[in-house]
C-alpha positions as CSV (number, residue, x, y, z in Angstrom):
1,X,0.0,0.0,0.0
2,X,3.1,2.2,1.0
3,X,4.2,1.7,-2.6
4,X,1.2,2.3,-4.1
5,X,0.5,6.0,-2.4
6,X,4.4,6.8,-3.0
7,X,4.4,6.0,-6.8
8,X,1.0,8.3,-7.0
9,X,2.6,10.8,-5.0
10,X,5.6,10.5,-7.7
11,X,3.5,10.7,-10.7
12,X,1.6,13.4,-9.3
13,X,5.2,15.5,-8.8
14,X,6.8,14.5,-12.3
15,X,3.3,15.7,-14.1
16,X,3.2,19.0,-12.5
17,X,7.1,19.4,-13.1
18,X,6.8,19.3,-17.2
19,X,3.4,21.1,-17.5
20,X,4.9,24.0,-17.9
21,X,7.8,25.2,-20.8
22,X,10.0,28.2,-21.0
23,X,9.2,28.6,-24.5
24,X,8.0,32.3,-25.9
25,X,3.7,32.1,-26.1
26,X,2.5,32.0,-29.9
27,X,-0.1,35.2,-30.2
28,X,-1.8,35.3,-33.5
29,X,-3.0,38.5,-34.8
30,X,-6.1,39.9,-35.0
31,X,-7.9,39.6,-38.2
32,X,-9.0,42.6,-39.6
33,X,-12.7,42.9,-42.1
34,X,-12.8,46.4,-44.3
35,X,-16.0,46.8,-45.2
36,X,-17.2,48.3,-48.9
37,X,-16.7,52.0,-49.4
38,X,-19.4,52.8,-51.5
39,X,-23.1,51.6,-50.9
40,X,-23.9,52.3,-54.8
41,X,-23.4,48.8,-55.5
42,X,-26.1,47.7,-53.2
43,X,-28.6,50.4,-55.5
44,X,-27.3,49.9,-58.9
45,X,-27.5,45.8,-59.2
46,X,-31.8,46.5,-58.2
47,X,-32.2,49.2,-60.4
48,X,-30.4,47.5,-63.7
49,X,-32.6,44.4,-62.7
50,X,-35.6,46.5,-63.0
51,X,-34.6,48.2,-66.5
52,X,-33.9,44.5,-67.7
53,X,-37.5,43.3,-66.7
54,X,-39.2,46.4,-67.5
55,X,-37.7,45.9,-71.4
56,X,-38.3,42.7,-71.3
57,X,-41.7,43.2,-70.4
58,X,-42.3,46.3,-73.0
């Protein structure tokens, strides 16, 4: 039993001992999302949609 509780007591010690390293942490950078300049795109795509229909209608 003495055996038992000493090698647990050993394991326990060598575990702690190499969970930590000396190694520099690796930070990624942030990522960074521009978003569109101009809006115009969002209103001219509709509006040539509408032109196309209306001639296709006419």
């Amino acid at each position: 039993m003495k055996k038992l509780v000493l090698a647990a007591a050993l394991t326990a010690a060598a575990s702690t001992a190499y969970a930590g390293s000396l190694a520099e942490p690796v930070v990624e950078a942030p990522v960074v999302v521009e978003e569109a300049e101009s809006s115009s795109t969002g209103v001219l795509l509709p509006i040539l949609l509408l032109i196309i229909v209306a001639a296709a209608v006419s």
